[in-house]
VMD Tcl script that draws the C-alpha trace (Angstrom):
set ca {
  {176.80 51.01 61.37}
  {177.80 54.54 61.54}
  {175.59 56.95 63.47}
  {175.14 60.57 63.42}
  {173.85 62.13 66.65}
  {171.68 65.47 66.37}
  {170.43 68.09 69.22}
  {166.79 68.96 69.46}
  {165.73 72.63 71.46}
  {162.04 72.55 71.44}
  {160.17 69.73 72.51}
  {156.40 71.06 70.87}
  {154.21 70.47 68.36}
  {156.74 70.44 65.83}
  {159.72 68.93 67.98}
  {157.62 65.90 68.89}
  {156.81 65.16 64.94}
  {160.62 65.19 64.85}
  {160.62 62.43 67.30}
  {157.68 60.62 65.57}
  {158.89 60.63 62.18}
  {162.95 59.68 63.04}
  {161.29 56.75 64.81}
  {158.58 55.81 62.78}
  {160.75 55.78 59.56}
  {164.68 54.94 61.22}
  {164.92 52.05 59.13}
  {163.68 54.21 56.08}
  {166.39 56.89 56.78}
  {169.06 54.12 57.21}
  {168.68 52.91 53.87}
  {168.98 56.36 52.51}
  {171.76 57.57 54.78}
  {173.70 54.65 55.26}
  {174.46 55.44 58.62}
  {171.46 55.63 61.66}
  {170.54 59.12 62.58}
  {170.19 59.60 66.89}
  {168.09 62.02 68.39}
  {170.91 62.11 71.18}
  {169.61 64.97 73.84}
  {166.15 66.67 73.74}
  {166.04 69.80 75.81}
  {162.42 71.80 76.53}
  {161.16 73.73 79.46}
  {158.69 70.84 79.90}
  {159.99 67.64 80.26}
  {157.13 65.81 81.97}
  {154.52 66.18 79.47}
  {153.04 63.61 77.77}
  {153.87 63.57 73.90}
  {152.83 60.51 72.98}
  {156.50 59.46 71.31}
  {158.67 57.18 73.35}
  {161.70 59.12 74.57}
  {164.29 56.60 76.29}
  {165.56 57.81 79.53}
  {168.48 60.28 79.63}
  {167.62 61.90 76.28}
  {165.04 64.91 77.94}
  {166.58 67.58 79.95}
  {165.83 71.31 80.70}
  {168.32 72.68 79.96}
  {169.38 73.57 76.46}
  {173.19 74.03 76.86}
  {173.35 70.43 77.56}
  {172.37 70.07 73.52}
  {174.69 72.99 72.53}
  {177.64 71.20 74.45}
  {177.60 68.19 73.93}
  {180.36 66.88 71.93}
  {179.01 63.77 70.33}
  {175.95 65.68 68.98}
  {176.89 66.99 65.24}
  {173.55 68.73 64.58}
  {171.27 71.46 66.72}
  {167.31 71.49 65.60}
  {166.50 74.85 66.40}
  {162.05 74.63 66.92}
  {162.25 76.76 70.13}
  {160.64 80.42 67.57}
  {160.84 83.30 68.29}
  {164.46 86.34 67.82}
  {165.93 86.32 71.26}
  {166.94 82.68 72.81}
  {166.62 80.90 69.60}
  {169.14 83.11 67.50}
  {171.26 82.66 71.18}
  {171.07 78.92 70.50}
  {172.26 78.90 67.12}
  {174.81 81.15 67.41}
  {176.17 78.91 69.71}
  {175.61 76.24 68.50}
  {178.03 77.56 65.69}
  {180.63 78.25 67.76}
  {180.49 74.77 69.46}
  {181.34 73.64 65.68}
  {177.77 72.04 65.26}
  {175.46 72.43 62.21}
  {172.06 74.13 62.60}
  {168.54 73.12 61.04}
  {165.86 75.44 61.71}
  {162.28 75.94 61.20}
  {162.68 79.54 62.48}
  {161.42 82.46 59.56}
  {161.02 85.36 61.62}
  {164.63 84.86 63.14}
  {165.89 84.37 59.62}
  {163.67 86.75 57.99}
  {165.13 89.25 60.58}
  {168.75 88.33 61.48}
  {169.27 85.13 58.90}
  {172.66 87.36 57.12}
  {174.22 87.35 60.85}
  {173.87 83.59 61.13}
  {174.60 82.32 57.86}
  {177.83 84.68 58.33}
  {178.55 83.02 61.43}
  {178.11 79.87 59.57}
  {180.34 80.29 56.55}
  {182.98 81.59 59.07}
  {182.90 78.01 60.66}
  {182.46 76.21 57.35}
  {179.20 74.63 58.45}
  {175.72 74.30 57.06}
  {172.24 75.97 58.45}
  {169.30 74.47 56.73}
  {165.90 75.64 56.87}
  {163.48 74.28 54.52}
  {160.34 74.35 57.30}
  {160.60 77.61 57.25}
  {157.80 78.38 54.75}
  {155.49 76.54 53.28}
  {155.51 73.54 56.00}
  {156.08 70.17 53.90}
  {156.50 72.12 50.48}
  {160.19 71.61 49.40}
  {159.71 75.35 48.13}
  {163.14 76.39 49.44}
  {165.06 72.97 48.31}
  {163.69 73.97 44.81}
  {165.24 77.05 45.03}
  {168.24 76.77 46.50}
  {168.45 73.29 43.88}
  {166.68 72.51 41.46}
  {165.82 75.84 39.99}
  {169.36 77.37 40.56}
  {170.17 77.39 36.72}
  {166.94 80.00 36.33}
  {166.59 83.69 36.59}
  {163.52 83.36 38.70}
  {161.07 86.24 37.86}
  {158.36 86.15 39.80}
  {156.92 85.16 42.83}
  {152.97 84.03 44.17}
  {152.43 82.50 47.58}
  {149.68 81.89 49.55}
  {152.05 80.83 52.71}
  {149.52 81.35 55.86}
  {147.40 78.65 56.60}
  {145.25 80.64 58.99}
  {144.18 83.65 56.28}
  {143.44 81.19 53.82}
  {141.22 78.82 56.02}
  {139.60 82.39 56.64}
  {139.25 83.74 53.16}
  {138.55 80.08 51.91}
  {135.54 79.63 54.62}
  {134.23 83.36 54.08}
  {134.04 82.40 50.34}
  {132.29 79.01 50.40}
  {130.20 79.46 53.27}
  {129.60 83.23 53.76}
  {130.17 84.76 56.73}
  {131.49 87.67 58.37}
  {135.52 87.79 59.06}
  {135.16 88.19 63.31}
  {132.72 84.71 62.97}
  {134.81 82.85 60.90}
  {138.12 83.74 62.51}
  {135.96 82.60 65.99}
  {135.86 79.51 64.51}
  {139.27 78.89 62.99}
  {140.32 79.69 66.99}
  {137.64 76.79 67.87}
  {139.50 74.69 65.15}
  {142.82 74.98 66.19}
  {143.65 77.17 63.04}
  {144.04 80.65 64.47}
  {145.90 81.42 67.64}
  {144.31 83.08 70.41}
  {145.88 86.29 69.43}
  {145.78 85.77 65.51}
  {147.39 88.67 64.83}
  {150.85 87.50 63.52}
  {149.22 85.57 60.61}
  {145.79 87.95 59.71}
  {147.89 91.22 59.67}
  {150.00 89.44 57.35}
  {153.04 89.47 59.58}
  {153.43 86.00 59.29}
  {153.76 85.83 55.21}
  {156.15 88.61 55.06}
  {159.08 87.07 57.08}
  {158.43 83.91 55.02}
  {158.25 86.03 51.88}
  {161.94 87.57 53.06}
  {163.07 84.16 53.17}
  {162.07 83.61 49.55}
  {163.05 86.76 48.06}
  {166.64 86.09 49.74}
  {167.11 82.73 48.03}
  {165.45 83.85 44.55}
  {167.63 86.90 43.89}
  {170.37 86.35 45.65}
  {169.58 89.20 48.52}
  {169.47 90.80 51.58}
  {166.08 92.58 51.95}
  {165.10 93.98 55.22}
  {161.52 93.11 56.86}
  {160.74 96.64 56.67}
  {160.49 96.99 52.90}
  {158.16 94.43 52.26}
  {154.80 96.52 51.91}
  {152.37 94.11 54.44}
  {148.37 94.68 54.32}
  {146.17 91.94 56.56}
  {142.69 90.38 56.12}
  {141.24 91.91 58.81}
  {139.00 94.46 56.60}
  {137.60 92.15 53.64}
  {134.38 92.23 54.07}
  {131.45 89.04 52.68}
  {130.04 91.80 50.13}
  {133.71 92.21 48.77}
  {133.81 88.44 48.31}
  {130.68 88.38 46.66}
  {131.65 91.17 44.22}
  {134.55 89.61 43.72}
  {133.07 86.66 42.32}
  {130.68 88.51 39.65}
  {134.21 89.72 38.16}
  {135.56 86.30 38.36}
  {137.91 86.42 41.03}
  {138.81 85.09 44.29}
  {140.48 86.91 46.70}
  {143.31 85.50 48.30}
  {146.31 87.01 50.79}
  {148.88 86.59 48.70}
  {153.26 87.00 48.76}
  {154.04 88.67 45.57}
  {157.82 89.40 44.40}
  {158.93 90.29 41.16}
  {162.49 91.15 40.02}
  {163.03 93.64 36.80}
  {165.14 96.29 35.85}
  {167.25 96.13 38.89}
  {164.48 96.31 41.30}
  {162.41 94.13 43.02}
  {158.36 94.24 44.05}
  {158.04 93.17 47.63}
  {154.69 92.99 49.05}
  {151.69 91.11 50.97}
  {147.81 91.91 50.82}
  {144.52 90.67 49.62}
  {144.73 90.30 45.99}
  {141.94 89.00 43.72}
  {143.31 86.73 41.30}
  {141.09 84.99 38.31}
  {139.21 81.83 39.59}
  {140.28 80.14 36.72}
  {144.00 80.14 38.29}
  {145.23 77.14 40.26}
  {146.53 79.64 43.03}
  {142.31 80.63 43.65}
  {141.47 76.56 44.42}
  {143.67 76.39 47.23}
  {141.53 76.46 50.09}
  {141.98 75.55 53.94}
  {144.93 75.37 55.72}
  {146.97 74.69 52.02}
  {149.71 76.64 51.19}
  {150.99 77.17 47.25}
  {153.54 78.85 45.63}
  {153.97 79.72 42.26}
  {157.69 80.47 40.96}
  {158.51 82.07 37.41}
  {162.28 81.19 35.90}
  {163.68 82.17 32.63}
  {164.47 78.90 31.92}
  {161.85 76.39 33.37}
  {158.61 78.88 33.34}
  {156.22 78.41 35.76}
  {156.14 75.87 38.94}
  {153.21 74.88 40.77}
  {153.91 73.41 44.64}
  {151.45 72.84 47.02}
  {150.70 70.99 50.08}
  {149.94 71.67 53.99}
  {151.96 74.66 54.94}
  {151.72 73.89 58.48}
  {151.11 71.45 61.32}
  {153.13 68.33 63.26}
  {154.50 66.06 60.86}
  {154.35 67.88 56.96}
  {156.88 70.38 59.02}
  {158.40 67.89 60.78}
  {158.95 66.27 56.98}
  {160.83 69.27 56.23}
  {163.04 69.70 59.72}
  {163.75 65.89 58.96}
  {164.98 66.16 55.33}
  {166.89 69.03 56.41}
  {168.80 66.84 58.84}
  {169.80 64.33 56.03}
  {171.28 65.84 53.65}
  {173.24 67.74 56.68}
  {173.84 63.97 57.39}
  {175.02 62.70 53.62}
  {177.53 66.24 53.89}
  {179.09 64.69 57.25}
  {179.09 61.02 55.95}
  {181.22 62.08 52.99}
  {183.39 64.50 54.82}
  {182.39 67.54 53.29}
  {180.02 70.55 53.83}
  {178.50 74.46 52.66}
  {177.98 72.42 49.03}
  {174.93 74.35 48.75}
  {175.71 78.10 50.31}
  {172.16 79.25 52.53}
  {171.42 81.40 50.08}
  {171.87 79.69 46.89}
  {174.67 81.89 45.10}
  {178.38 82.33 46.76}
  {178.47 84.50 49.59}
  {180.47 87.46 48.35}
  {177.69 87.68 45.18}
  {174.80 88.27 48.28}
  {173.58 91.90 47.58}
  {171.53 93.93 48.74}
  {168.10 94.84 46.51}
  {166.52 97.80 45.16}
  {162.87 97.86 46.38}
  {160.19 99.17 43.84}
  {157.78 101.94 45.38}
  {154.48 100.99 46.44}
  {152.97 103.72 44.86}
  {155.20 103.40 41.27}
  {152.94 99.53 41.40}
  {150.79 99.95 38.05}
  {147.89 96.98 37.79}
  {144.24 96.90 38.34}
  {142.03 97.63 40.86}
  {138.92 96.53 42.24}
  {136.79 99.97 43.97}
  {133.99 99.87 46.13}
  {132.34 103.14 47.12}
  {129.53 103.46 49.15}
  {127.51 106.49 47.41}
  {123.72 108.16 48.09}
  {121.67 106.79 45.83}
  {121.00 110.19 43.37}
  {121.36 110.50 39.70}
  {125.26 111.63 38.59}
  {126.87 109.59 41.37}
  {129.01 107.28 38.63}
  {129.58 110.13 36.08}
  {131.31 112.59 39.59}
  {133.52 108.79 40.42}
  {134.51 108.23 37.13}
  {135.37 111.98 36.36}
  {137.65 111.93 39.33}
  {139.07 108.98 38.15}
  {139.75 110.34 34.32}
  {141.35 113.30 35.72}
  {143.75 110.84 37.51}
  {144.22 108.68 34.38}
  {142.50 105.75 35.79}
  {139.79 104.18 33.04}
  {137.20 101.85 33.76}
  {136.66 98.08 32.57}
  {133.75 97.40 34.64}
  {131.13 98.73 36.54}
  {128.40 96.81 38.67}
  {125.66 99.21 40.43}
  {123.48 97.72 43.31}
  {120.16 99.75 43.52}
  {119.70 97.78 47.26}
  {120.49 100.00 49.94}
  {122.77 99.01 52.94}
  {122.69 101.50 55.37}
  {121.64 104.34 53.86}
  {123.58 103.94 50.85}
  {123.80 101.86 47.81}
  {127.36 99.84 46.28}
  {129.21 101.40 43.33}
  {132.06 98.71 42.30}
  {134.08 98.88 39.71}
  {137.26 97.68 38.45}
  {140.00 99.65 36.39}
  {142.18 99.21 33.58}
  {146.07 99.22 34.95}
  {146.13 102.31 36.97}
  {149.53 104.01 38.77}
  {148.61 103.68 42.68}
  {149.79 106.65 43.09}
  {147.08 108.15 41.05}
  {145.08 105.64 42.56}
  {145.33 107.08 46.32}
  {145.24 110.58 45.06}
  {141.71 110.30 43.14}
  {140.60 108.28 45.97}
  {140.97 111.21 48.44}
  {139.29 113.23 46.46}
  {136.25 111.27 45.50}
  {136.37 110.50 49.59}
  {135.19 114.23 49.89}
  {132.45 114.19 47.52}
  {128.67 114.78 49.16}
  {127.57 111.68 47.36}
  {129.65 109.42 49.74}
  {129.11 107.76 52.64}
  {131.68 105.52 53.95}
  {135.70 105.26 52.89}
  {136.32 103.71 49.22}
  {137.79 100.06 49.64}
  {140.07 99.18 46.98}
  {141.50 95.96 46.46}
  {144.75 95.12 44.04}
  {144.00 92.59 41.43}
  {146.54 90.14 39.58}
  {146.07 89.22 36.65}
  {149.28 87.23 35.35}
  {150.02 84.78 37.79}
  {152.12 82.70 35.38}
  {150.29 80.08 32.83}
  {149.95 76.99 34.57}
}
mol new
graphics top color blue
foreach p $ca { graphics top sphere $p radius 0.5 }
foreach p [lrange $ca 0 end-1] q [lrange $ca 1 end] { graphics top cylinder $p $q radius 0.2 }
display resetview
């Protein structure tokens, strides 16, 4: 029988799931190949660890080049992360006439127009479906089976780490700096957790998406990005007398020629699908024209639902060689002369509602001097909930608005920030309300 030999750079977490799942299932991917795909050369900085996956000798070495050039291998698995080696890899790996599968998102998120350039100059294929979302085929049902629809909108909740957070600080209560102690205890959070509570992590995966949805080139730097680190257990709990959960959420939405691009805490109705994904789960909603809404979830992280994805990426790079052809599917779903760049909306042109806690003296008059700040800004109210308990001094004033311009928004909250009633900063929180009828 036929065999295709692929290149692995990375030896990890998500490089030995590789491993596991070529060998666990070879006779699996046979069948559906028709021809046995060979792990050929494994390269790592580490080659004397432990993995627990048989590796026959010969395949590990430390040194990467020895993947990139060697001539029998006809695919590179790119797992080593990061923007400097790893785009060095791939590049090369181009070059050397060899097809790329990667599970990298902030090297694509960042430089991915460079290398899928490089690639259609070569006529090869990069794939990258473990990019986001872990095992979800989110990027396959883009790319495929969506690509007849205008797609619309877009919801994720694509970090596993802020939702185990949010999900925890929800069910259980809890303050963010105990529950994030134990997510590091759990394995969920990194030491420095950073990348994924600041919301770094969702943006370069929400890049990804907004590239293969519209057809674009969006830069990193125009995706408005707002962490968890400031949600607080008595926003949570407010949030669920409204009805809401509050989730850190990827939200695009193409219209008129431009395109919202952001990540924050949003509360969304508890009634939605999207609010009863809890734990390390990912989900992502997509709107089309055609199709209406799709639902996808699953784990959007960890050693073998990614490894899922790196794997099925490899196959159908393996079906293009095995019938001589390749680039059926362009990176970026549409040609590559239609790739454009986008038109990001303003921030502060967003118009929705908004959830406002202010921490007031408790005197007579201290709604009617908030809300008449707020009706000089053309923000009206839908709902107010008063606390007479005092927390510090001070007692809660939430309430949550009718659709209000955020650029009102900031304005009236400066002001009502200099009133003699208050005592802390107003927290305000964006709520979304159509999430697309599931």
């Amino acid at each position: 029988m036929k065999r295709i030999n692929a290149g692995l750079i990375g030896f990890g977490t998500v490089g030995t799931g590789v491993v596991k799942v070529i060998k666990e299932n070879a006779e699996l991917i046979r069948e559906r190949l028709g021809v046995e795909l060979v792990i050929k050369r494994i390269a790592d900085t580490d080659v004397s660890r432990d993995r627990g996956v048989k590796v026959e000798d010969g395949v590990l070495t430390a040194d990467a080049w020895e993947v990139i050039n060697d001539p029998d291998i006809s695919i590179v698995i790119e797992l080593v992360g990061g923007t400097g080696v790893a785009k060095e890899f791939i590049l090369a790996a181009l070059d050397k006439g060899k097809h790329v599968v990667t599970a990298n998102k902030a090297l694509l998120s960042q430089h991915g127009a460079g290398i899928f350039k490089r690639a259609a100059e070569r006529g090869l294929d990069v794939y990258f479906e473990a990019s986001v979302g872990g095992g979800i085929p989110v990027i396959k049902a883009l790319r495929e089976g969506l690509a007849a629809n205008r797609i619309e909108s877009i919801y994720g909740i694509i970090n596993g780490t802020a939702n185990y957070i949010l999900s925890k600080m929800t069910n259980d209560g809890g303050k963010f700096e105990d529950v994030l102690r134990k997510a590091q205890d759990k394995g969920y959070a990194e030491a420095n957790p950073a990348y994924d509570v600041e919301g770094t992590d969702t943006a370069h995966k929400l890049a990804i998406l907004i590239d293969l949805a519209f057809g674009a080139n969006i830069r990193l730097a125009d995706i408005y990005t707002q962490g968890i680190t400031n949600i607080s257990a008595l926003d949570i709990k407010f949030a669920k007398e409204f009805g809401y959960r509050i989730k850190l959420l990827a939200i695009a939405k193409y219209a008129d020629g431009r395109c919202e691009a952001r990540v924050h805490p949003t509360m969304i109705p508890a009634s939605h699908p999207l609010a009863s994904v809890d734990g390390v789960y990912n989900a992502v909603v997509l709107h089309g024209n055609a199709v209406g809404s799709v639902f996808m979830q699953g784990y959007g992280a960890g050693m073998m639902p990614t490894a899922s994805a790196v794997v099925a990426d490899v196959m159908d790079i393996c079906r293009n060689i095995n019938k001589g052809i390749t680039r059926r599917v362009p990176p970026l779903s549409c040609a590559d002369d239609c790739v454009r760049d986008i038109k990001i909306k303003d921030m502060e042109s967003l118009e929705i509602p908004y959830y406002l806690r202010f921490s007031v003296l408790d005197k007579p008059g201290a709604l009617s001097k908030i809300s008449g700040v707020l009706g000089a800004h053309n923000i009206s109210i839908l709902s107010v909930i008063q606390k007479d308990r005092k927390i510090g001094g001070a007692v809660p004033l939430v309430i949550v608005t009718h659709h209000a311009l955020e650029r009102e928004l900031r304005m009236a909250i400066d002001e009502i920030e200099k009133l003699d009633i208050m005592r802390d900063k107003v927290v305000y929180i964006r709520i979304e309300e159509s999430l697309g009828a599931l």
